[in-house]
N, C-alpha and C positions, 0 to 999 in steps of 0.2 A: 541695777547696780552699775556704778562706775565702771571701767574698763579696767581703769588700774587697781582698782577693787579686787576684778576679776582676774586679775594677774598676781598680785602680792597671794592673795588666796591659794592659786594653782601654784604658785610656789612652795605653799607650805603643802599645800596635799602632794606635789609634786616629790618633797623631800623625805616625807613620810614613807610613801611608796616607797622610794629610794631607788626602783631599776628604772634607768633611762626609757625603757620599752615600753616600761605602764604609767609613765607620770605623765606624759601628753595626756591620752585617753582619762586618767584621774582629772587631768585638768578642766577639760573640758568638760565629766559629770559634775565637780564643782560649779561650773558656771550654773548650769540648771537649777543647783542644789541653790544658788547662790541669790537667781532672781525671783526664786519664791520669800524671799525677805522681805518685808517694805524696805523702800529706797527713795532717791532723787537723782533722776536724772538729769544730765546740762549741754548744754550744747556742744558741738564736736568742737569748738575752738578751747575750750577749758579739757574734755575729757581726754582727747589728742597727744598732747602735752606732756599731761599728769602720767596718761599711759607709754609713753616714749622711755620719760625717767625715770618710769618704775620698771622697764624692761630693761633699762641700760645699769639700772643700780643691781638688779638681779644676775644680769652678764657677770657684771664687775666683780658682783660678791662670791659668785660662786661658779662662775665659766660658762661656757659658750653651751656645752653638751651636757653641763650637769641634769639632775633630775629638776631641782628646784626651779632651772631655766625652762627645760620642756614642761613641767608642770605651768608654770608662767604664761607658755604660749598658748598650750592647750584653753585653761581660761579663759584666756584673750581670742583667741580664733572662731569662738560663734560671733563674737562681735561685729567679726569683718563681716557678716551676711546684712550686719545690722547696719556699715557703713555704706556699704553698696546700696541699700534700701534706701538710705537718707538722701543718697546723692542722684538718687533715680535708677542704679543702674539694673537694679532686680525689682521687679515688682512686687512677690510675696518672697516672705522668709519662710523656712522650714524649720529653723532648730524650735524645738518642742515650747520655749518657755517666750518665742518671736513670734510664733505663728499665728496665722486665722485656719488652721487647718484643723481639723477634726482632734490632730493629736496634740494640740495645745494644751500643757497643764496648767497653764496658769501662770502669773505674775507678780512681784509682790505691792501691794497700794504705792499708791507715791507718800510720799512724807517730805515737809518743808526742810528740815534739817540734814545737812549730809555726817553728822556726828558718829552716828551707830556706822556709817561706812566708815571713815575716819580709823574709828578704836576698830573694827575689826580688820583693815589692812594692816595698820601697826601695827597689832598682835601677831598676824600672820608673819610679816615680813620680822618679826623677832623671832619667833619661832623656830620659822625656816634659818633665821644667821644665826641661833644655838643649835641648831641641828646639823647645821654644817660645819658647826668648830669642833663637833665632837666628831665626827667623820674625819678630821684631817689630822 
């Protein structure tokens, strides 16, 4: 799954939660939940990017400390194991759904089309901005 995939996502599960405390920790089960999907993955100059402005539009829409934001990061934060890997700087990953390690659950097939990521970021990041107008 994209990065900003895995961000628009942990915002919504982030907002659902609703307490700042547990929407990090949500966020981050989502990701897991998230790369057991087929997906397509792209090289970190497109994925980079996409995940900057979809961190910066989740700031914007709903603040620095909301949940929908800590949900956000959460998300996004196995990734960074995944960046460090790409760039040489770790040699094995640990989170469950990167690893070669015993507790690997799996990953989801690649797929040519990034679509089914597409509709389900939007959805999420809709979600997560009615969920937060009705909060304010």
């Amino acid at each position: 799954m994209m990065p900003w995939v895995h961000a628009s996502i942990g915002a919504f599960v982030g907002g659902r939660v609703g307490k700042a405390g547990n929407a990090f920790s949500a966020g981050v089960v989502s990701h897991g939940v998230a790369d057991l999907i087929p997906h397509r993955d792209y090289d970190v100059h497109v994925e980079l990017p996409l995940a900057a402005l979809t961190i910066a539009y989740v700031w914007w829409r709903h603040g620095i400390s909301s949940p929908e934001m800590l949900g956000a990061l959460g998300g996004l934060s196995p990734d960074g194991e995944n960046m460090l890997h790409r760039f040489g700087f770790v040699q094995r990953m640990l989170f469950p759904t990167h690893t070669d390690h015993r507790w690997f659950i799996g990953h989801g097939r690649s797929v040519k089309s990034p679509a089914s990521q597409i509709v389900i970021a939007a959805l999420c990041l809709y979600a997560a901005h009615r969920m937060g107008a009705k909060r304010r």
